[in-house]
Legacy VTK file of the C-alpha trace (Angstrom):
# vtk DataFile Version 3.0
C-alpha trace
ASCII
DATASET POLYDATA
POINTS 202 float
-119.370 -149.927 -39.868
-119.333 -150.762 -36.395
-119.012 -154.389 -35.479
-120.008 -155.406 -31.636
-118.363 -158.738 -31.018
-120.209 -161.459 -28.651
-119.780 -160.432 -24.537
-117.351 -162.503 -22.635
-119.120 -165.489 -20.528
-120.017 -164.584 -17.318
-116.888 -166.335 -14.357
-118.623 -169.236 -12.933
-117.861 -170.122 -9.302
-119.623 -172.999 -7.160
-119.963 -171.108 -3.711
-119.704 -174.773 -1.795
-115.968 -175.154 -0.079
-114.402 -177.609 -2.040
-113.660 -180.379 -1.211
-116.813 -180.583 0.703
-117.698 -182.877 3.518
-121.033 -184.878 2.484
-123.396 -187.132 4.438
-125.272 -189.876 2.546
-128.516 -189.440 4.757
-128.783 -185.818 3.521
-130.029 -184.079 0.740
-127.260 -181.823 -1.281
-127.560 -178.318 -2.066
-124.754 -177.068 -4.358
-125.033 -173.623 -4.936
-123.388 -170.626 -7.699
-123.210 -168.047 -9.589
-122.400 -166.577 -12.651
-120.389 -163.231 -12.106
-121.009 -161.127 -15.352
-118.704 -158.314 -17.044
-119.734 -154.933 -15.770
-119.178 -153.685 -19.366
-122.630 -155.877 -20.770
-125.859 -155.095 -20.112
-128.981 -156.777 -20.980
-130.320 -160.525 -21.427
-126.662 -162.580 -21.340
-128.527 -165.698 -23.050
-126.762 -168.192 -20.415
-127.391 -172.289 -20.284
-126.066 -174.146 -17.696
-125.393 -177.717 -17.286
-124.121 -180.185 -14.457
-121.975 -182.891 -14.993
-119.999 -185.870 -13.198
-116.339 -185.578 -14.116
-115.181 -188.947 -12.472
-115.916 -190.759 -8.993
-112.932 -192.152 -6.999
-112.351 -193.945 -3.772
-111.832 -191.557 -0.796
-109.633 -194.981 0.341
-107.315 -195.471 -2.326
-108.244 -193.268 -5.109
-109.004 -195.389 -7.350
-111.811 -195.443 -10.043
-115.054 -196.377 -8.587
-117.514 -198.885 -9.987
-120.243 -198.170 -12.002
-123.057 -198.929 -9.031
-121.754 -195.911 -7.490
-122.242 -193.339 -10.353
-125.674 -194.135 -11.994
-128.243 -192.256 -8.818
-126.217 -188.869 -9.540
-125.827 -188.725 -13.358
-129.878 -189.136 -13.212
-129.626 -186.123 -11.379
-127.204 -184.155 -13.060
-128.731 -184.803 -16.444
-131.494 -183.306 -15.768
-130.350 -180.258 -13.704
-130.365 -177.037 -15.994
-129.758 -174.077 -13.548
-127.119 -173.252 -11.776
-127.790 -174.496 -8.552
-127.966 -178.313 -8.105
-129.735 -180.145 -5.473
-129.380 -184.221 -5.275
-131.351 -186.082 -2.659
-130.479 -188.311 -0.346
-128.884 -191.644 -1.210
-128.191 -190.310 -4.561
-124.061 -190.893 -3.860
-122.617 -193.621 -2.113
-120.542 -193.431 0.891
-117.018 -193.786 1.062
-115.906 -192.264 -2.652
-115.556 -188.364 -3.832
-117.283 -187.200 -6.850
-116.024 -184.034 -8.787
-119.303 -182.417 -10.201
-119.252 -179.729 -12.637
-121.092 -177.008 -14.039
-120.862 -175.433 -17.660
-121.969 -172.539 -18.655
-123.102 -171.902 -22.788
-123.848 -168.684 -24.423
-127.448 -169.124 -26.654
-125.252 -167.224 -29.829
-122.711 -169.131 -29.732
-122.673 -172.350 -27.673
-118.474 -172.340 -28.275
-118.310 -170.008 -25.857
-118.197 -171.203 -22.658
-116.950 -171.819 -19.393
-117.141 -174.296 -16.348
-116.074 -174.595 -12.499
-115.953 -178.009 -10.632
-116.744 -179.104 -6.988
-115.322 -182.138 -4.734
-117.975 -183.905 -2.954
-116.403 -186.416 -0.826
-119.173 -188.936 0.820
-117.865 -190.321 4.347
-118.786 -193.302 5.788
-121.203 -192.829 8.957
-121.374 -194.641 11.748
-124.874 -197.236 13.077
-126.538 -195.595 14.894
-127.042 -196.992 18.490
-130.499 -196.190 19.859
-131.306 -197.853 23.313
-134.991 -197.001 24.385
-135.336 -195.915 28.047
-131.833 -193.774 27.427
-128.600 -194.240 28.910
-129.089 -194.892 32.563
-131.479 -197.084 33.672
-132.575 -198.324 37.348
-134.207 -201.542 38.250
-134.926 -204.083 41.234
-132.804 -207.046 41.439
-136.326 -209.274 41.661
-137.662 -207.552 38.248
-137.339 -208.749 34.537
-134.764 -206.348 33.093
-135.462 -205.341 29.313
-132.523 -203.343 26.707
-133.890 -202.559 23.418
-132.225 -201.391 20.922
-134.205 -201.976 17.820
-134.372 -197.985 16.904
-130.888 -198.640 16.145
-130.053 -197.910 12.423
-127.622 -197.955 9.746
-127.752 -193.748 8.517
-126.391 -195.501 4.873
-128.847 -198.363 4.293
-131.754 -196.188 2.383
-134.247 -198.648 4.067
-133.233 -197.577 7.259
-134.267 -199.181 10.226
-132.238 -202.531 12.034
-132.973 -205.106 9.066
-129.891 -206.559 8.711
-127.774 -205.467 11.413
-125.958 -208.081 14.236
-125.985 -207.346 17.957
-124.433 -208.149 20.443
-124.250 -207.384 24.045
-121.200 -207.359 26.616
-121.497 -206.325 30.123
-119.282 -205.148 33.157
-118.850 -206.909 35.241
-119.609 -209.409 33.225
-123.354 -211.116 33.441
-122.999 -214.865 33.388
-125.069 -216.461 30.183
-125.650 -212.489 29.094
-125.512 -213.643 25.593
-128.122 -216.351 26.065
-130.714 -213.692 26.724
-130.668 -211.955 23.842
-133.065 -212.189 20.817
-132.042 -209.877 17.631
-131.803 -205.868 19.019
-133.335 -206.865 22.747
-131.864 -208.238 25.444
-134.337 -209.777 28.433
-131.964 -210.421 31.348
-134.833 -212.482 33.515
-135.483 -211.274 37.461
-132.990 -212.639 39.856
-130.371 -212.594 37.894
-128.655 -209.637 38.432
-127.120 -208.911 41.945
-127.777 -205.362 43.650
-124.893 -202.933 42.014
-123.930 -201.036 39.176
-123.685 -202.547 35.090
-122.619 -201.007 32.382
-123.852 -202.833 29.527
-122.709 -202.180 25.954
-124.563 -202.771 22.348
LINES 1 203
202 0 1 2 3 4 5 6 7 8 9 10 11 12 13 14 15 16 17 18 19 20 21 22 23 24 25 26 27 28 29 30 31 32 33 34 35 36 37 38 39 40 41 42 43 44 45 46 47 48 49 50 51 52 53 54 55 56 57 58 59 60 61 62 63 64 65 66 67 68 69 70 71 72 73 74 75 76 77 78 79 80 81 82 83 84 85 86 87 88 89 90 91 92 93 94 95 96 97 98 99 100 101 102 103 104 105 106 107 108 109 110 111 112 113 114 115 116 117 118 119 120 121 122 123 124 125 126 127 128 129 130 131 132 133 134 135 136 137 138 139 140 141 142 143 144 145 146 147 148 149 150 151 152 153 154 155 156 157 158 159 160 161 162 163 164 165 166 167 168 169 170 171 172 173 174 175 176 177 178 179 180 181 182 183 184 185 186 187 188 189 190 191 192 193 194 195 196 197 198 199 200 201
């Protein structure tokens, strides 16, 4: 008799560069592939699976806390090919998170193998968003407006600038500058600036 034993798995191999440089504001696309014997031909039978191997602080690298690991496991649970894509907001900044994906043959789900990814999630910086741009003219007898309320933190899934601070400095430096300002604007009232150049910083 002639006995034809199971194929050998297909190599798994996550085509992302490892560890890979991840911004919370953006959706993820991991992709990979499956790279099959050339001796096996037909319908391999192949279920694939994503899981979270462990989430650590990029700072210390320790453990992280739970907070930080529910948003992707939701995703990764339900992920059953063998590409995985995890929205926005769905890690948290500042920790790495080792994903990995199995690979099962339908005969015999003993057989199988796996490949793992390092996500690491940096910490952005607020945006700064001045309207009017960069460089801005005015008369020395007109009301003189900065607002900066398009500022944002790219972290906070809420987005906009609820629950930022501002403040403004100035140079030289505008006598009572602080006085004038009300949350993300600044109204620096007509006559008080002399003729000359500011550089004014949120």
């Amino acid at each position: 008799p002639v006995t034809r034993s199971l194929p050998e798995l297909p190599s798994l191999e996550i085509t992302l560069p490892s560890p890979f440089a991840h911004r919370i504001s953006q959706s993820l696309f991991v992709p990979a592939r499956a790279v099959t014997s050339s001796c096996w031909e037909g319908d391999l039978g192949v279920n694939f699976a994503w899981s979270l191997v462990s989430v650590f602080d990029l700072a210390t690298g320790l453990a992280a806390p739970e907070a930080s690991v529910a948003d992707v496991e939701t995703v990764l649970s339900a992920a059953e090919i063998s590409f995985l894509l995890l929205p926005p907001f769905s890690m948290g900044a500042g920790y790495g998170y080792i994903l990995r994906l199995s690979a099962f043959m339908d005969a015999d789900p003993t057989i199988f193998s796996s490949a793992d990814v390092v996500i690491e999630v940096a910490e952005e910086p607020i945006v700064v968003d001045v309207a009017g741009g960069s460089e801005r003219r005015t008369g020395a007898t007109q009301e003189f407006v900065i607002d900066s309320s398009a500022s944002y933190d790219p972290t906070d899934v809420n987005g906009g600038s609820d629950g930022l601070t501002f403040t403004f400095t100035s140079t030289p430096e505008i006598p009572a500058l602080s006085s004038f300002a009300s949350g993300s604007s600044i109204v620096i009232p007509a006559g008080t600036l002399e003729a000359g150049e500011y550089i004014i910083t949120v």
